[in-house]
C-alpha positions in Angstrom: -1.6 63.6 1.9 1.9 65.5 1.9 2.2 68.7 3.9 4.7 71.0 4.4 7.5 70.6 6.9 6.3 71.6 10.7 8.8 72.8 13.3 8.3 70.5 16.5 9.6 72.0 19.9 8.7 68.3 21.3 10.8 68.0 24.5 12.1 71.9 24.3 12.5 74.0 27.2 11.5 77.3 25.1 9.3 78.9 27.7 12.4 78.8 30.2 15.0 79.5 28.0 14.0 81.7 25.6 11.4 84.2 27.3 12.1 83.6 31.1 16.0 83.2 30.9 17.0 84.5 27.8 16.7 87.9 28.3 12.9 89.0 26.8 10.7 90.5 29.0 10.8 93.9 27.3 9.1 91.6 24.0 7.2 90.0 26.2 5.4 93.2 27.6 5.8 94.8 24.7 3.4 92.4 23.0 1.3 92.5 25.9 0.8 95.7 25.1 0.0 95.3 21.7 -2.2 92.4 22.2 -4.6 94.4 25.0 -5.1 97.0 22.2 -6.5 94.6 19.4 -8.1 92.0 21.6 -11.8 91.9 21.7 -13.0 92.9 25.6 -14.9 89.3 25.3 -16.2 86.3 23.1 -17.1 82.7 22.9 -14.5 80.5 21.5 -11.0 81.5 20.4 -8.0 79.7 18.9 -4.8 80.4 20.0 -2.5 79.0 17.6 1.1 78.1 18.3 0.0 78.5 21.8 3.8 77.0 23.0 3.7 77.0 27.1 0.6 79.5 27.3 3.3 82.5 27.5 -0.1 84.4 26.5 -3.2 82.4 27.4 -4.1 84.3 30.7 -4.0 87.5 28.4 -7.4 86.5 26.7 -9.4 85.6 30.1 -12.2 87.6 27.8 -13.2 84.7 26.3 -15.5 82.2 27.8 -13.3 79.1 26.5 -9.8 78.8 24.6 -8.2 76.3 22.9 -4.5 76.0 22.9 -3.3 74.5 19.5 0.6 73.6 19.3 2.3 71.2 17.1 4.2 69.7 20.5 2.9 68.2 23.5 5.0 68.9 25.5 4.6 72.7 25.2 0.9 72.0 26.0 1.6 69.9 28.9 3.8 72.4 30.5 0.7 75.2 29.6 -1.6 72.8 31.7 0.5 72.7 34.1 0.3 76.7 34.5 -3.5 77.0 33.6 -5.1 74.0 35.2 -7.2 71.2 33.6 -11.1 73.0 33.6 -13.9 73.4 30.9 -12.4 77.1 29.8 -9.0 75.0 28.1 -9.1 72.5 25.8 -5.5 71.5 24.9 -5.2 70.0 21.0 -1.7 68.9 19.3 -2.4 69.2 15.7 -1.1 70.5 12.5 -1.6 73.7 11.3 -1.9 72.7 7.3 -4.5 69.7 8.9 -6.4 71.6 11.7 -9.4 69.2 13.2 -11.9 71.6 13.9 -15.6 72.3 11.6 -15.9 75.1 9.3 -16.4 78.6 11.0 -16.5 77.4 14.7 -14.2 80.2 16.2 -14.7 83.8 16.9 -11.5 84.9 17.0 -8.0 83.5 16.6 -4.3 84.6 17.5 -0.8 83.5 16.3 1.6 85.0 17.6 5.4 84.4 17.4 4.5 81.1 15.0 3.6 82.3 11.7 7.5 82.1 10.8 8.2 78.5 11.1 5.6 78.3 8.3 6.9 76.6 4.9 3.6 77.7 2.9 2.1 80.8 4.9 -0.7 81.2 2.5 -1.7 77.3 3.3 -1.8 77.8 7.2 -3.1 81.0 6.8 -6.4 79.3 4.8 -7.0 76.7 7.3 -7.4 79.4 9.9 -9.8 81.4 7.9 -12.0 77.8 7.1 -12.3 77.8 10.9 -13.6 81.8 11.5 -17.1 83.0 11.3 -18.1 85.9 9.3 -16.3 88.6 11.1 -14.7 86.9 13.4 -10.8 88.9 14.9 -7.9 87.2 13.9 -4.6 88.6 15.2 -1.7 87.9 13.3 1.6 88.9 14.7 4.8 88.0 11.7 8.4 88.3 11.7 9.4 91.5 9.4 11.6 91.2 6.5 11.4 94.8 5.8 13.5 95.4 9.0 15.7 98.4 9.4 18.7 96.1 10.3 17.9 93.9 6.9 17.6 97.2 5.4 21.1 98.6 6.6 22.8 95.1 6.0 21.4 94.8 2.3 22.2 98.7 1.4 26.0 97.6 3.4 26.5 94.3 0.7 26.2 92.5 4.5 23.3 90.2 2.9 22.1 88.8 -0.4 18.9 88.8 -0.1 16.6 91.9 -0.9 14.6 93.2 2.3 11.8 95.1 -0.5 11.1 92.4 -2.3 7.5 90.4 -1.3 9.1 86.4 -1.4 9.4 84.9 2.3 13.2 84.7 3.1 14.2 82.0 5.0 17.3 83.0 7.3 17.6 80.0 9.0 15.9 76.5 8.3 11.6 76.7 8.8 12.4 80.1 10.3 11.3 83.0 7.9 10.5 87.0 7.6 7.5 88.1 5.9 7.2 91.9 4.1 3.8 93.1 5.0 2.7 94.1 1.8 2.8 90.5 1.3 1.1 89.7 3.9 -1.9 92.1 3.6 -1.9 90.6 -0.2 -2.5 87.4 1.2 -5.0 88.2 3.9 -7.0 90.2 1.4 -7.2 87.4 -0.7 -8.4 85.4 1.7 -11.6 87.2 3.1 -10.3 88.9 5.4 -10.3 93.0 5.9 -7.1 94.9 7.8 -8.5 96.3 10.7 -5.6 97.6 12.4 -1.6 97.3 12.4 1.0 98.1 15.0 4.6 97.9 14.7 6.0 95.8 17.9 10.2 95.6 19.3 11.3 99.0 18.2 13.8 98.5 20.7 15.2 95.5 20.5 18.4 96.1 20.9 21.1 93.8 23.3 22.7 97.6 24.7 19.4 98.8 25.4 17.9 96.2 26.9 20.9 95.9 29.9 20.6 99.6 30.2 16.8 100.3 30.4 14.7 98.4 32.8 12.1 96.2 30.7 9.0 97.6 31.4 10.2 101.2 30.6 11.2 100.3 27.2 8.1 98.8 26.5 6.1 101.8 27.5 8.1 103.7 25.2 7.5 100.9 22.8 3.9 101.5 23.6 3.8 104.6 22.3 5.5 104.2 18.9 3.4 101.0 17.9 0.4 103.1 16.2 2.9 103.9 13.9 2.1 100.8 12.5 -0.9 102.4 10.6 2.4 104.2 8.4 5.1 102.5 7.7 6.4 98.7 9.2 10.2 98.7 10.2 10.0 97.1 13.1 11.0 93.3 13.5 7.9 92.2 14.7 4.3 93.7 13.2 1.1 93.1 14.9 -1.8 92.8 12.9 -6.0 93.0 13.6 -8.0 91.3 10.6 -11.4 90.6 10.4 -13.4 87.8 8.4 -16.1 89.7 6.1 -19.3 89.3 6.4 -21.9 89.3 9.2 -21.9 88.4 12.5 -24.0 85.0 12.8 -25.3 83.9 16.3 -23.3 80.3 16.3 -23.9 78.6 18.9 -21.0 76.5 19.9 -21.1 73.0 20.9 -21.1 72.3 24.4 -19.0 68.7 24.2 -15.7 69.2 23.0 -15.9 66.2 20.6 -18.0 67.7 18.8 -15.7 70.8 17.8 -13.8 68.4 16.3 -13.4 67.0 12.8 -11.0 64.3 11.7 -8.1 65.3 9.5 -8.0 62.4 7.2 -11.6 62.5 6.1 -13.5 66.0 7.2 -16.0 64.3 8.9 -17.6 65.8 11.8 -19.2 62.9 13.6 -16.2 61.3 15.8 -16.8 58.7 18.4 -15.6 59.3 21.8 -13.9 56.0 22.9 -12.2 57.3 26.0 -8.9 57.1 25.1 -9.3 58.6 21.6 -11.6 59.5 19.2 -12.8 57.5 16.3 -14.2 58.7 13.3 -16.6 55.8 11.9 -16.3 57.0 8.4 -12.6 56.1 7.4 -12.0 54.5 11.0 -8.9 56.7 11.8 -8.3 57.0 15.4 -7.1 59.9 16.8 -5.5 59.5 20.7 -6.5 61.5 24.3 -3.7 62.0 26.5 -3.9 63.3 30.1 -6.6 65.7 28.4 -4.7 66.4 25.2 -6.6 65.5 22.4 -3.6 64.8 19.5 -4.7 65.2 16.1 -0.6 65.0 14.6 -0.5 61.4 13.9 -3.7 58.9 13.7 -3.2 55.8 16.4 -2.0 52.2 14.7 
């Protein structure tokens, strides 16, 4: 089955280099912020997709277990080496377009900082919703095309492509902005209501950042993020959905295997072999590393 491209940070040092060395800990508690105001105070199960290193992980200690989804190993080995091997982690390399869990097993779900490496948004965005129950949170955080910078450049002649228009633009290869309208479109279509949005990084700014300490800026970007609720010009836009329908008492299984369905086929009833999983119905094995259970690739 053909799938879109996937950006792989396999071997990348992106939790040192980017956020601890390269200059963002205003973002950083700026979406710290934002996340504490759309989070639920507790649940069962949540997905954190594109969870990288774990950057946010310890931010969601609400939830009774979490499982950290990321296209590369390696990120997930460096977040278990910051959050421990225990029952409350369960660490899973997989593909977003192919995720390996059963229908409507999570309560809530983030993505944050991953939605723009998507190829075909509305594709990932599906495969989350097949895994929420009836009104389960998912927090979407997405890149914003209708920036004021893309705004100023297009008005200028400083860049061809239109900022008001709802297509994706990709600015760099598997890196793209999203206009919200687009991505409330999308959401809406999906099952999923708009609960709440906040606008994230008015301030990010190179001047600003060397002249005002961090965590000042992001209380001031604190208080402009309900602005969110009326008007999105801010590169980065936070937003709280909710699958319709009821809540349903779900009780979720108590052996990790049996979150899990295979990729290839859908079926629910893998095998645990120790070293991977099997799934008896179209034999595909799927390996477990050092506690990673890698869903990418089946094993020859």
């Amino acid at each position: 089955m053909t799938t879109p491209p996937v950006c792989n940070y396999e071997g990348a040092d992106y939790q040192q280099s980017f956020w601890e060395q390269g200059g963002r800990e205003y973002e950083d508690r700026a979406e710290a912020i934002a996340l504490k105001r759309m989070l639920p105070k507790s649940g069962k199960l949540m997905l954190e997709l594109g969870a990288g290193a774990g950057r946010n992980t310890s931010r969601y200690a609400g939830f009774e277990r979490i499982v950290l989804l990321d296209y590369s190993t390696t990120q997930l080995a460096q977040a278990q080496a910051r959050l421990g091997h225990s029952d409350k982690y369960i660490y899973v390399a997989a593909d977003i377009y192919r995720l390996p869990f059963l229908d409507g097993l999570f309560d809530s779900a983030t993505m944050i900082r991953a939605l723009h490496h998507m190829a075909d948004a509305t594709k990932a965005l599906s495969q989350i919703r097949n895994v929420l129950q009836p009104n389960a949170v998912f927090i979407l955080e997405f890149a914003n095309k209708l920036n004021l910078k893309s705004i100023l450049r297009y008005w200028l002649g400083q860049q061809d492509w239109n900022p008001f228009t709802l297509e994706p633009v990709e600015f760099v290869h598997l890196n793209f902005d999203f206009h919200p309208q687009a991505i409330r479109n999308w959401l809406g279509e999906l099952g999923f209501s708009i609960e709440k949005i906040l606008t994230v990084s008015h301030f990010r700014l190179g001047l600003l950042k060397r002249l005002v300490p961090a965590k000042m800026l992001a209380a001031l970007d604190g208080l402009f993020q309900p602005t969110g609720a009326l008007w999105q010009f801010t590169p980065s836009v936070f937003l709280k959905a909710k699958v319709k329908g009821q809540s349903q008492n779900i009780e979720i299984p108590l052996m990790v295997i049996d979150m899990f369905k295979c990729p290839d086929c859908g079926s629910g009833r893998l095998q645990d072999k120790r070293e991977h999983f099997l799934c008896p119905i179209c034999q595909s094995r799927w390996a477990v590393n050092d506690g990673i259970y890698d869903f990418r690739e089946k094993m020859k």
